[in-house]
N, C-alpha and C positions, 0 to 999 in steps of 0.2 A: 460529488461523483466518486463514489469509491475504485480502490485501485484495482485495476484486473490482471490478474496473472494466470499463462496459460501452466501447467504442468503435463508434464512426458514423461510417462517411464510405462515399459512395456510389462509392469506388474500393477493390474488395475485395482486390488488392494490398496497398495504402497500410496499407490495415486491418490485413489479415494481418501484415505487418511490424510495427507497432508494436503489436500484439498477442504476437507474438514478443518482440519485444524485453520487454515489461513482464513478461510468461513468465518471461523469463532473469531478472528481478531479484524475482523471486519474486512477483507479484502473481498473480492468475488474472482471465484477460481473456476476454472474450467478443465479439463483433463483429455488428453490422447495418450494413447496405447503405443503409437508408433509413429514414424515422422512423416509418413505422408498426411495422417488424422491431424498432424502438429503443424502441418504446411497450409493446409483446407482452412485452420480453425484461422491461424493468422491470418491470410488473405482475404477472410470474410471478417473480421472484425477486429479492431485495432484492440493490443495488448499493451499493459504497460512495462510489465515484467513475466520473463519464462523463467519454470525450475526444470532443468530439463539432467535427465540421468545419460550420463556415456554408453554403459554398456547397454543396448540395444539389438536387436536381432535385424538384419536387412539396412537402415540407416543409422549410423551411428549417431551422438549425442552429439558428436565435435560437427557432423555435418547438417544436422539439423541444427546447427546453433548460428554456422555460417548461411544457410538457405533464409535463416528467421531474421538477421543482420540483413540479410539483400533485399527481402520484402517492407520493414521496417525498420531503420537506421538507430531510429531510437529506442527500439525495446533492449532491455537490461536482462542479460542473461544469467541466472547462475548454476551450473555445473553438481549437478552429483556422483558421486564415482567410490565404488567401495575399492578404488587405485589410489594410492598417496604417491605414488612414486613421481622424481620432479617432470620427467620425460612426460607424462600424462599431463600436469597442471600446466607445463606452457604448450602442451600442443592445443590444450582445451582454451587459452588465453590466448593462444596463435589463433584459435579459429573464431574469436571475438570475442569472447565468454567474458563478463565483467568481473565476476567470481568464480570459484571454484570450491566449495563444503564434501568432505570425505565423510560418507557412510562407516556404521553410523552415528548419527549425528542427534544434537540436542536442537526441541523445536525453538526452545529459546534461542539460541544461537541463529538458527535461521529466519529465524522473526528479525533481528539486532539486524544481519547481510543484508535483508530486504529492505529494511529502515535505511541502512546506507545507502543502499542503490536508490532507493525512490530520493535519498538528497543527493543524489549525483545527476538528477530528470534536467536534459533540456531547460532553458528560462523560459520557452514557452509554455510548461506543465508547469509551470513554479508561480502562476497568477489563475486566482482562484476569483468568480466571482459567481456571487449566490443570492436572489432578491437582489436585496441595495447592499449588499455587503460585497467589497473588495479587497482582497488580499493578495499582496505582494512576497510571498516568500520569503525570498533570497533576502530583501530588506524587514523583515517582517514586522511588513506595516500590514495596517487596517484604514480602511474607510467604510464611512455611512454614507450613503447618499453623495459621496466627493470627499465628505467633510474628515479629518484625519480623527481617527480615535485611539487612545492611548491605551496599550494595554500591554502588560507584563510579560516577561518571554513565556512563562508557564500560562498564562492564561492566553497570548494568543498559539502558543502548541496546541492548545483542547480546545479552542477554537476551529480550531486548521484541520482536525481530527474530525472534529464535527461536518465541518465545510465539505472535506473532502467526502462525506458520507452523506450529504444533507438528502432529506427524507428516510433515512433509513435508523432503525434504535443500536446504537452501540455500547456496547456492553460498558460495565463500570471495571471491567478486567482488563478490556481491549484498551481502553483510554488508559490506565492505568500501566498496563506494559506501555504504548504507544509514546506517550506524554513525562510520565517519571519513570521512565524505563524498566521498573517492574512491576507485577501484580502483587505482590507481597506488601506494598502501603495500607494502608488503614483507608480503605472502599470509600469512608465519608471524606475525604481530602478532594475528591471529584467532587462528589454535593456540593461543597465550599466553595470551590473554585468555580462551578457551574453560577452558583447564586453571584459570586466578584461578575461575571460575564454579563449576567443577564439585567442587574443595577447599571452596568456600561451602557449597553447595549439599550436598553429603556432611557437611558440620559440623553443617550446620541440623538434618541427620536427615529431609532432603530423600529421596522415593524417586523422582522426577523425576529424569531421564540426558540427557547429550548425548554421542549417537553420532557417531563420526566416520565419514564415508563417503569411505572414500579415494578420492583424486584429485577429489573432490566437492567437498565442505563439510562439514555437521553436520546433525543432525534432532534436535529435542528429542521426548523420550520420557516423555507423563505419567505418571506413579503415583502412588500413592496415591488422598486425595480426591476423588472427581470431582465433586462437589456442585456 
C-alpha cells in the first residue's frame, strides 16, 4: 500500500510539481489549493502525511495543520514557509506540525523529512502484511506463511519499499533514493539485491514474486495468504 500524502499550497503549479515529484518516488499525492479543499480531502479519505504551505489566503497553514491534527491524530505534518524566522517555526510546531522545510528548498531534502516522519508512523502503520508475507518494522522482521525469514537490513528495506507499494512498478531511482538513500548508486545494485530477495523468498516457499518491468523497476506480486 503506498504512502499517501496530501499537499496545500494555494499556488496550483507549486502543488502540482511536488506532487509530481513525490509520484516519481512512489508515494500517491493529492493536492488542495486552500484549506477548506485540504479539510474535505482529509475527512473523506485517510492520509498518511500533509506538506502543507503557511502562507495561504483565508486559512492559514498553521490552522490548517491544527484542523488536519483534529481529524486525524496521526497524520505527519510538514510546514513549508518562505519565513525562517524562529517566532514562525515554533508557532508552526505550536500548531502540531512534525516538521518545518524553508522555501526554497531541495526535493532531496524533502524526500529525506518525509522518510523520517514515515519512521516516526504509529506501531500500528509499522506492520505490513501482503499475500503470506509479514512484516514487522520497528523489529524488522519477515515472515512467510508464520515461518521467520532471514534477511539483511538492506534487503529487507527493498523489500519494505516494495511491500509498501505492492502491485504497483517502482522505479529503480525511487528504491534507490528510498533504501541507499541516494539515486546516484550504480542502478544494477537493485537487480542484485532484488535476485538476494527472490532466492529467499522461493526458499521460504514464498509464493509472493518480484516482477521486473523492464526499463522500470520492479512490482511485487502477492500470493498466497491474503488474511
Amino acid at each position: 500500500m503506498p504512502i499517501r500524502i496530501l499537499v496545500v499550497d494555494d499556488e496550483p503549479q507549486l502543488a502540482g510539481l511536488v506532487a509530481t515529484h513525490l509520484e516519481r518516488e512512489g508515494y500517491r499525492a493529492e493536492t488542495a489549493e486552500d484549506g477548506v479543499a485540504a479539510l474535505t480531502l482529509a475527512s473523506s479519505g485517510a492520509f498518511d502525511l500533509a506538506v502543507v504551505d503557511v502562507n495561504m489566503p483565508g486559512m492559514t497553514g498553521f490552522e490548517v495543520c491544527r484542523r488536519l491534527k483534529q481529524i486525524d491524530g496521526s497524520i505527519k505534518v510538514l510546514m513549508l514557509s518562505a519565513r525562517d524566522a524562529v517566532d514562525d517555526r515554533v508557532h508552526g510546531l505550536d500548531s502540531g506540525a512534525d516538521d518545518y522545510l524553508i522555501k526554497p528548498f531541495d526535493f532531496a531534502e524533502l524526500f529525506a523529512r518525509l522518510r523520517a516522519l514515515t519512521r516516526r508512523a504509529p506501531a500500528a502503520q509499522l506492520h505490513w502484511r501482503v499475500g503470506d508475507l509479514a512484516l514487522a518494522v520497528e523489529r524488522g522482521a519477515v515472515a512467510v506463511n508464520g515461518a521467520s525469514l532471514q534477511l539483511s537490513r538492506r534487503e529487507f528495506d527493498l523489500l519494505r519499499a516494495l511491500v509498501q507499494r505492492a502491485g504497483e512498478t517502482v522505479s529503480r531511482t525511487a528504491l534507490l533514493t528510498e533504501v541507499w538513500g541516494s539515486e546516484h548508486f550504480e542502478s544494477n545494485v537493485v537487480d542484485q539485491y532484488v535476485g538476494y530477495l527472490r532466492r529467499k523468498l522461493d526458499a521460504a516457499g514464498s509464493e509472493t514474486s518480484i516482477a521486473t518491468v523492464r526499463g522500470v523497476g520492479f512490482r511485487l506480486i502477492p500470493g498466497g495468504d491474503e488474511r
